[in-house]
Biopython code that builds the backbone (N, CA, C, O; Angstrom):
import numpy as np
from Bio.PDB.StructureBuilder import StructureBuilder

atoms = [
    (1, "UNK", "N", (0.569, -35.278, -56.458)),
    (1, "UNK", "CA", (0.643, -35.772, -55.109)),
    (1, "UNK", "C", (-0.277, -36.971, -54.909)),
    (1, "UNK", "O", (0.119, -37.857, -54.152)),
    (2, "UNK", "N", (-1.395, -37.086, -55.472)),
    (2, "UNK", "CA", (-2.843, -38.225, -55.551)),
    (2, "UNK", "C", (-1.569, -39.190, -56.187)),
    (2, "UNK", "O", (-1.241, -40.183, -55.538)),
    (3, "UNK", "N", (-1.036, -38.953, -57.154)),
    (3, "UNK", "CA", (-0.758, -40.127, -58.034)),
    (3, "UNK", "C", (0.136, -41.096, -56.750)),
    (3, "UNK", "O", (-0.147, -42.187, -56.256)),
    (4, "UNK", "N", (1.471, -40.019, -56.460)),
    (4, "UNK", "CA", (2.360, -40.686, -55.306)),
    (4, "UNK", "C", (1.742, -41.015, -54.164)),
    (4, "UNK", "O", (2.528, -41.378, -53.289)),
    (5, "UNK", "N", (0.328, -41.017, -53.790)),
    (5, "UNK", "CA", (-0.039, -41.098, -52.501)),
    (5, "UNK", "C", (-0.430, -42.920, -52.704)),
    (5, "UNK", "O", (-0.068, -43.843, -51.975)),
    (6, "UNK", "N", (-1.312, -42.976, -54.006)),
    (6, "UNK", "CA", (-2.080, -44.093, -54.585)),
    (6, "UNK", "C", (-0.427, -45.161, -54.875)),
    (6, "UNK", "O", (-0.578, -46.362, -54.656)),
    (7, "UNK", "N", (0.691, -44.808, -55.232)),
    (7, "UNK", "CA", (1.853, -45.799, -55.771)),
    (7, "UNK", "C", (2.000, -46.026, -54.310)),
    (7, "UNK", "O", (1.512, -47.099, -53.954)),
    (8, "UNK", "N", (2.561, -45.281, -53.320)),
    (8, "UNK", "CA", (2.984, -45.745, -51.801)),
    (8, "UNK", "C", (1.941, -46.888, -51.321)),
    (8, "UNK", "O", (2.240, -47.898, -50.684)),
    (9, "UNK", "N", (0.641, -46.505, -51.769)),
    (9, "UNK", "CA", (-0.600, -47.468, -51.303)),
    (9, "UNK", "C", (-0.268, -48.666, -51.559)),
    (9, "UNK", "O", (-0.033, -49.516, -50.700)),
    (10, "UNK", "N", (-0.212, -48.868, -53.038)),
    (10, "UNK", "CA", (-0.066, -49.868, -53.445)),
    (10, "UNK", "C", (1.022, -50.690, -53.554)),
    (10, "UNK", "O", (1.007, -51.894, -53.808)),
    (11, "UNK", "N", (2.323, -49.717, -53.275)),
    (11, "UNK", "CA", (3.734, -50.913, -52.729)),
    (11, "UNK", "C", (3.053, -50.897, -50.631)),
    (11, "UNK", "O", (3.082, -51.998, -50.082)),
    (12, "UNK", "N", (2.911, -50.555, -50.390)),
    (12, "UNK", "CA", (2.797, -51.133, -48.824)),
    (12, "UNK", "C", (1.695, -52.404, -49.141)),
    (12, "UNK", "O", (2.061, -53.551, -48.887)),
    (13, "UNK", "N", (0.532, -52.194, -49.623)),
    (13, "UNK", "CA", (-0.458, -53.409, -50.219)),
    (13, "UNK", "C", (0.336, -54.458, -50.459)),
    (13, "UNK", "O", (0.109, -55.406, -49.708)),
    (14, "UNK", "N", (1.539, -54.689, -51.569)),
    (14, "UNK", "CA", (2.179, -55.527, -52.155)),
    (14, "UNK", "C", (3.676, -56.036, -50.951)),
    (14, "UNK", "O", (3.947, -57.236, -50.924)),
    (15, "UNK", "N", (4.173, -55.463, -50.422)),
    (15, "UNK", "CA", (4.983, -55.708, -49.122)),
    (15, "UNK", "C", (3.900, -56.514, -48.128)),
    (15, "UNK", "O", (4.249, -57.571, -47.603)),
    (16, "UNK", "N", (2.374, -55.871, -47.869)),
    (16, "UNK", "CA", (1.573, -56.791, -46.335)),
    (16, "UNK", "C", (1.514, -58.070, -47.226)),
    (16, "UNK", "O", (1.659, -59.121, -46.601)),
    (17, "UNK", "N", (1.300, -58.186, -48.762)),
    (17, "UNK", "CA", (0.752, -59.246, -48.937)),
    (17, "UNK", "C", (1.637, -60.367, -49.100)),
    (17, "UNK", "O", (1.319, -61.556, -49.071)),
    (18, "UNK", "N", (2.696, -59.906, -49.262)),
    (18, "UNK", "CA", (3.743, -60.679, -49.690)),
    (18, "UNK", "C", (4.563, -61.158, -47.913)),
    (18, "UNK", "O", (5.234, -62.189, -47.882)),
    (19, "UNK", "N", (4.424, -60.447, -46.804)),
    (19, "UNK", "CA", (4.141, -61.026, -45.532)),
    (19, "UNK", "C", (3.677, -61.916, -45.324)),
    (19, "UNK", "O", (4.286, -62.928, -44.979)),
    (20, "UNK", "N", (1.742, -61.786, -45.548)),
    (20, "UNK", "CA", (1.033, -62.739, -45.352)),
    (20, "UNK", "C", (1.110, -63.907, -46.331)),
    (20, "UNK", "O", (0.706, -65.012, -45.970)),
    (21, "UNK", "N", (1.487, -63.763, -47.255)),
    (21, "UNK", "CA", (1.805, -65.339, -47.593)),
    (21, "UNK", "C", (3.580, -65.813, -47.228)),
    (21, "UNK", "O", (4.204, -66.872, -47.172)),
    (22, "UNK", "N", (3.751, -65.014, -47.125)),
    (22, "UNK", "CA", (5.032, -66.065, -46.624)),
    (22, "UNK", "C", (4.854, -66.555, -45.715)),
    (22, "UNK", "O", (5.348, -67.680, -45.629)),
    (23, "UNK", "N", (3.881, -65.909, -44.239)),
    (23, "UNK", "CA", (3.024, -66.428, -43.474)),
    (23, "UNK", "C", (2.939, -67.594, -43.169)),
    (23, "UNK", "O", (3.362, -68.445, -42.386)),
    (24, "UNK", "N", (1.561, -67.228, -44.885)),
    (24, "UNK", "CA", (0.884, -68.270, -44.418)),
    (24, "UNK", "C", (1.605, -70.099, -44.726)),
    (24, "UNK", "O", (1.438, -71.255, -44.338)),
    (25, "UNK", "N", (2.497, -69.247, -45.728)),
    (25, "UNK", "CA", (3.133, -70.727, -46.365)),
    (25, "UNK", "C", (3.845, -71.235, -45.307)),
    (25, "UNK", "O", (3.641, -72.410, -45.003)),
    (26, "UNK", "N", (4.871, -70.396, -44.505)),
    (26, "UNK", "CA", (5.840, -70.719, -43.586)),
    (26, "UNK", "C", (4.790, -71.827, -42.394)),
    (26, "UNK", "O", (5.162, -72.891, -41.900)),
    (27, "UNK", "N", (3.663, -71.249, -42.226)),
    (27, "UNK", "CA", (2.788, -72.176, -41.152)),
    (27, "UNK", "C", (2.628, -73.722, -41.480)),
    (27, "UNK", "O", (2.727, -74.712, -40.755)),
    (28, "UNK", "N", (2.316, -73.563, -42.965)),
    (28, "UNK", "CA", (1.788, -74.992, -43.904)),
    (28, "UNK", "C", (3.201, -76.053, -43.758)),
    (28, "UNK", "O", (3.136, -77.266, -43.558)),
    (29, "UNK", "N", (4.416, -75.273, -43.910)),
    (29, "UNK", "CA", (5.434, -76.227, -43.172)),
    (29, "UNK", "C", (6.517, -75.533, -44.951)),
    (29, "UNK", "O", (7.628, -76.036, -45.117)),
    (30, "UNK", "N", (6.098, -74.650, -45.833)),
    (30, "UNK", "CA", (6.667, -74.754, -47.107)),
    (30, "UNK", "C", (7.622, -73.636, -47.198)),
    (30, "UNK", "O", (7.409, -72.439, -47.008)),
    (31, "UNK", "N", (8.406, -74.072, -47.431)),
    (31, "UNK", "CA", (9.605, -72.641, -47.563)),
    (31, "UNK", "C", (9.204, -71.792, -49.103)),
    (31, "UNK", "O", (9.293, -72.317, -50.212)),
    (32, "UNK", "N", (8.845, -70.666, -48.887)),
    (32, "UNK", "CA", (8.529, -69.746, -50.245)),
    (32, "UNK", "C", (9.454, -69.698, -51.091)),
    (32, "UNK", "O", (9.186, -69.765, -52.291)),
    (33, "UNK", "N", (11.071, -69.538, -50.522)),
    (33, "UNK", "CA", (12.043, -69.824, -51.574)),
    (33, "UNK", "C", (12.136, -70.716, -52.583)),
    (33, "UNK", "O", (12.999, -70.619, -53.455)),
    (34, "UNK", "N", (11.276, -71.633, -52.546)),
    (34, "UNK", "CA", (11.664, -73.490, -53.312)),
    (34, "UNK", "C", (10.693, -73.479, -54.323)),
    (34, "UNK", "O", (10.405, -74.472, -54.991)),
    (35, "UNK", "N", (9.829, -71.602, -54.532)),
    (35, "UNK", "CA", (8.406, -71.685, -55.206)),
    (35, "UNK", "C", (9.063, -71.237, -56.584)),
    (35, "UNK", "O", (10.133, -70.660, -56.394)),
    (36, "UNK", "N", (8.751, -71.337, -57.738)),
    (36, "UNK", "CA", (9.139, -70.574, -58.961)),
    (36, "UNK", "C", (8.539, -68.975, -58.862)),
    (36, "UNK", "O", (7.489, -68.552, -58.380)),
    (37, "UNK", "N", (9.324, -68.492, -59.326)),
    (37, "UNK", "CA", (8.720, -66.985, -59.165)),
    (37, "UNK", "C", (7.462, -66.556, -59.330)),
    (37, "UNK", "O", (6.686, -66.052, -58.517)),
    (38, "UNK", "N", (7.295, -66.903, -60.900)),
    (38, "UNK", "CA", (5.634, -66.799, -61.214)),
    (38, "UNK", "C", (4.488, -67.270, -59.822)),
    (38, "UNK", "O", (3.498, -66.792, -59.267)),
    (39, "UNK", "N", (5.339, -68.476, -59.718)),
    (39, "UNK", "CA", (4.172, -69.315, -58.801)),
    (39, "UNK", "C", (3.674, -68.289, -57.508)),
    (39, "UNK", "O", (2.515, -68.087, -57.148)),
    (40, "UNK", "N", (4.946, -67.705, -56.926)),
    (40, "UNK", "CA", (5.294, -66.542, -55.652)),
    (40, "UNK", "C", (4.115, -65.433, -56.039)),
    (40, "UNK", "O", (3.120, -65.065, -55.414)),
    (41, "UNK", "N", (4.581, -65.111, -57.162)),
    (41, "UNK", "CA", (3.975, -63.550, -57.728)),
    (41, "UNK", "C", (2.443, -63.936, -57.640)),
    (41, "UNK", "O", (1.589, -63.145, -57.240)),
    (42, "UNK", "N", (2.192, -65.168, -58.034)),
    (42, "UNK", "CA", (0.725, -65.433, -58.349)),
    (42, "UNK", "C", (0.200, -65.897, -57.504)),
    (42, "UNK", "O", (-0.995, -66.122, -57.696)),
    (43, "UNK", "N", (0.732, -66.245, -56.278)),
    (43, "UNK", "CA", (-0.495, -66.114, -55.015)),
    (43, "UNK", "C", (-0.324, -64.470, -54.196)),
    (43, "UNK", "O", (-1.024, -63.988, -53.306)),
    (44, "UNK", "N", (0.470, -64.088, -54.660)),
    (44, "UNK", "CA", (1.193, -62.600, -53.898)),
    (44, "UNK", "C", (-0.403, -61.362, -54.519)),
    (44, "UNK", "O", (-0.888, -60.315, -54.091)),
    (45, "UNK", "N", (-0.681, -62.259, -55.652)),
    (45, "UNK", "CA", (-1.440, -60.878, -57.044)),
    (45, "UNK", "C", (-3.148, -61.789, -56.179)),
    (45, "UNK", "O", (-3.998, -60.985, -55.798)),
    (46, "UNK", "N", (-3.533, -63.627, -55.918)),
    (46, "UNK", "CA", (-4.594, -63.563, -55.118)),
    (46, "UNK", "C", (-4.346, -63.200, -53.774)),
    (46, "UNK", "O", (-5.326, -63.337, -53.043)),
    (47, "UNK", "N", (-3.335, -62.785, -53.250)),
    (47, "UNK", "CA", (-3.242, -62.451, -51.811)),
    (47, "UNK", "C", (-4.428, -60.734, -51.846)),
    (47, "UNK", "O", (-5.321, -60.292, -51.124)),
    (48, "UNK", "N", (-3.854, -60.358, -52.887)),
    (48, "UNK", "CA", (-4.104, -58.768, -52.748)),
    (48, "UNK", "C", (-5.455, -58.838, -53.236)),
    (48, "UNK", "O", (-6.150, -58.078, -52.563)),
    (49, "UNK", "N", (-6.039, -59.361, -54.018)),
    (49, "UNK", "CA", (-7.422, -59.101, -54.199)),
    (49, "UNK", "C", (-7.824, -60.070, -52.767)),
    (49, "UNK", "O", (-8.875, -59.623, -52.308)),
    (50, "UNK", "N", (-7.453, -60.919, -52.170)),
    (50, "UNK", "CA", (-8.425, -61.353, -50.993)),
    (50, "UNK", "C", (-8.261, -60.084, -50.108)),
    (50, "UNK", "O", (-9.156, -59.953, -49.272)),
    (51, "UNK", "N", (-7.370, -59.193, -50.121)),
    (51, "UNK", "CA", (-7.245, -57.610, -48.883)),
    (51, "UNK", "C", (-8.033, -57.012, -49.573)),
    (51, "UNK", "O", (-9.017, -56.803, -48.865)),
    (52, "UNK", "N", (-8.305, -56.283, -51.337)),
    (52, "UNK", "CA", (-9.168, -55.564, -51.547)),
    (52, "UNK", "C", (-10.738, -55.889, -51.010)),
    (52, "UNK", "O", (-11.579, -55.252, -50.377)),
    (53, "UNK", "N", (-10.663, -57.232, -51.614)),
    (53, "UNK", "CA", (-12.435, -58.205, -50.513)),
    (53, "UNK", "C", (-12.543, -57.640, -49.425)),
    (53, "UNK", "O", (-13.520, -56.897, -49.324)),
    (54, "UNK", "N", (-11.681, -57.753, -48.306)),
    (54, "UNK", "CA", (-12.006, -57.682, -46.971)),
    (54, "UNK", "C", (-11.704, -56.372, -46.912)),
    (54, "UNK", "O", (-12.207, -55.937, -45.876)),
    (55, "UNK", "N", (-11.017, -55.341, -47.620)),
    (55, "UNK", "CA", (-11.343, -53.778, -47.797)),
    (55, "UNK", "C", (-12.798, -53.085, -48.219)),
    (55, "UNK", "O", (-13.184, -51.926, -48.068)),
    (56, "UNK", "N", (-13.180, -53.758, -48.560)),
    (56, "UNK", "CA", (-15.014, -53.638, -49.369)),
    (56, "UNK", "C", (-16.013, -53.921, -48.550)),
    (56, "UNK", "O", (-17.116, -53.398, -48.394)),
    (57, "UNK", "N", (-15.151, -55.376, -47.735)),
    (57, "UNK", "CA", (-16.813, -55.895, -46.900)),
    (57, "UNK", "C", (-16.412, -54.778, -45.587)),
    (57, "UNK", "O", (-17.367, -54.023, -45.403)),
    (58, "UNK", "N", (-15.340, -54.516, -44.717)),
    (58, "UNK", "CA", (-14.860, -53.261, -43.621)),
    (58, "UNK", "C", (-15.599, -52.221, -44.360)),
    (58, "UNK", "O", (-16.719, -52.127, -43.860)),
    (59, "UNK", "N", (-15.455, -51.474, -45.254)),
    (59, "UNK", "CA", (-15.743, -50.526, -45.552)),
    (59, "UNK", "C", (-17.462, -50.273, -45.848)),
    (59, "UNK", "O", (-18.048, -49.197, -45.730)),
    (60, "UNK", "N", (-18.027, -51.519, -46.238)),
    (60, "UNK", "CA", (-19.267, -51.580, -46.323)),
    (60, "UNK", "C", (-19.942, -51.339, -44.903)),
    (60, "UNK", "O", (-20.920, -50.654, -44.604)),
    (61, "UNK", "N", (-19.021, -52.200, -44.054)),
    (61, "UNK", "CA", (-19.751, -52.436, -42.677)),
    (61, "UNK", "C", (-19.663, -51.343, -41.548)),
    (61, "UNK", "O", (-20.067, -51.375, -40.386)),
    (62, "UNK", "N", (-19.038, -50.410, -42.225)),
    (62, "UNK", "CA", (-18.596, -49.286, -41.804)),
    (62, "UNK", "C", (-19.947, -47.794, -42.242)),
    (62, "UNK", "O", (-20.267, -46.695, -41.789)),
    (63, "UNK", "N", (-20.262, -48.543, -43.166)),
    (63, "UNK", "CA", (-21.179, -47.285, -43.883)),
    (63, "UNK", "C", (-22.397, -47.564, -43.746)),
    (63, "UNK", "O", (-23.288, -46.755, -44.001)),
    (64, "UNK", "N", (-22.615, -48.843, -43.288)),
    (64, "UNK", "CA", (-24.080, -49.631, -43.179)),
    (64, "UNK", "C", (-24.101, -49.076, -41.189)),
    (64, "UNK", "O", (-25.078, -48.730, -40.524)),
    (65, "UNK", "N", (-23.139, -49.157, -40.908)),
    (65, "UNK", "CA", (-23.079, -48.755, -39.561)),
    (65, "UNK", "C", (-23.051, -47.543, -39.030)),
    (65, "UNK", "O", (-23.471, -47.455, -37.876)),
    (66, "UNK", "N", (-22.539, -46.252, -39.736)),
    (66, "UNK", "CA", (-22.818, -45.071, -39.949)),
    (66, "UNK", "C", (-24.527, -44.869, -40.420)),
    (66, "UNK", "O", (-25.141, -43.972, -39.841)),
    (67, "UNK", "N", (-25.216, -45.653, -41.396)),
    (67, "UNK", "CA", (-26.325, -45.185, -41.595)),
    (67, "UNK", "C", (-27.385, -45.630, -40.858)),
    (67, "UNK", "O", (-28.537, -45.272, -41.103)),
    (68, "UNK", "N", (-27.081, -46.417, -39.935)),
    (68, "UNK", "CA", (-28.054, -47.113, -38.755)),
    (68, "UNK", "C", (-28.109, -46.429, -38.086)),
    (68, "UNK", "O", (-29.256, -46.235, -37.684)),
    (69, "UNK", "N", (-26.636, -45.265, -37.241)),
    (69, "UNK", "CA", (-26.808, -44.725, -36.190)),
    (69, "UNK", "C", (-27.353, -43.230, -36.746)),
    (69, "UNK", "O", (-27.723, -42.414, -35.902)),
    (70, "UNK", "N", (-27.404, -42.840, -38.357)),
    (70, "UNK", "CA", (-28.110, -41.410, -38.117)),
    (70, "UNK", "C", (-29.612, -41.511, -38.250)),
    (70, "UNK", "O", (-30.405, -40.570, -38.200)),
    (71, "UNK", "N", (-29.910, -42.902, -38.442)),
    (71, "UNK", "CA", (-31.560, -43.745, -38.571)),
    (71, "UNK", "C", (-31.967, -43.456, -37.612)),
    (71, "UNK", "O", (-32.977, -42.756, -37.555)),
    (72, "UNK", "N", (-31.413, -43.833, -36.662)),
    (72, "UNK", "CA", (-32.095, -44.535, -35.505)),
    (72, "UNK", "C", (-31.242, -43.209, -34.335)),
    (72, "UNK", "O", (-31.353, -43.395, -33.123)),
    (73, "UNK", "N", (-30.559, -42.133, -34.775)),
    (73, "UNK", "CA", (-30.627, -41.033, -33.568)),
    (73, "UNK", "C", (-29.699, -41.212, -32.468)),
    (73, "UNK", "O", (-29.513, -40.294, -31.670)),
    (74, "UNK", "N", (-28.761, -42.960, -32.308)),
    (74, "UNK", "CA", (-27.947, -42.745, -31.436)),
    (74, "UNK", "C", (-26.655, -42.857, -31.707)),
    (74, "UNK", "O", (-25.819, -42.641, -30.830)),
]
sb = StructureBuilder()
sb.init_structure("model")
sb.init_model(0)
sb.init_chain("A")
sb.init_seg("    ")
for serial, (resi, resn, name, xyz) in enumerate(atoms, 1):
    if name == "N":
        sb.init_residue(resn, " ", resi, " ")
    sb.init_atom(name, np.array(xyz, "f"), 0.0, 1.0, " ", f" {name:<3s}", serial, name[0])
structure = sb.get_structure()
């Protein structure tokens, strides 16, 4: 069940990221279709490590913020 919970994770991960760059390309004025595949896949593969980043620094700021409030009692 861990294993299928972690594959669903990681196709919804690969579907937001592949959103956000079509996104972001569609904003820049560039149609994603006109990209070679590789090229697609390979900002799709830095899309997802820039979400794991900002999964690390949330999650940090989350635990740094949990340990302030049992510090400090409120």
């Amino acid at each position: 069940m861990l294993n299928e919970t972690k594959k669903n994770f990681e196709q919804e991960i690969q579907k937001y990221a592949k959103k956000n760059i079509i996104n972001k390309l569609e904003k820049t004025g560039v149609d994603y279709r006109l990209l070679d595949e590789t090229e697609f896949e390979s900002l799709v593969l830095d899309e997802i490590e820039i979400l794991k980043a900002d999964s690390k620094k949330v999650g940090t700021g989350i635990g740094i913020g949990i340990l302030f409030s049992l510090l400090t009692g409120i």
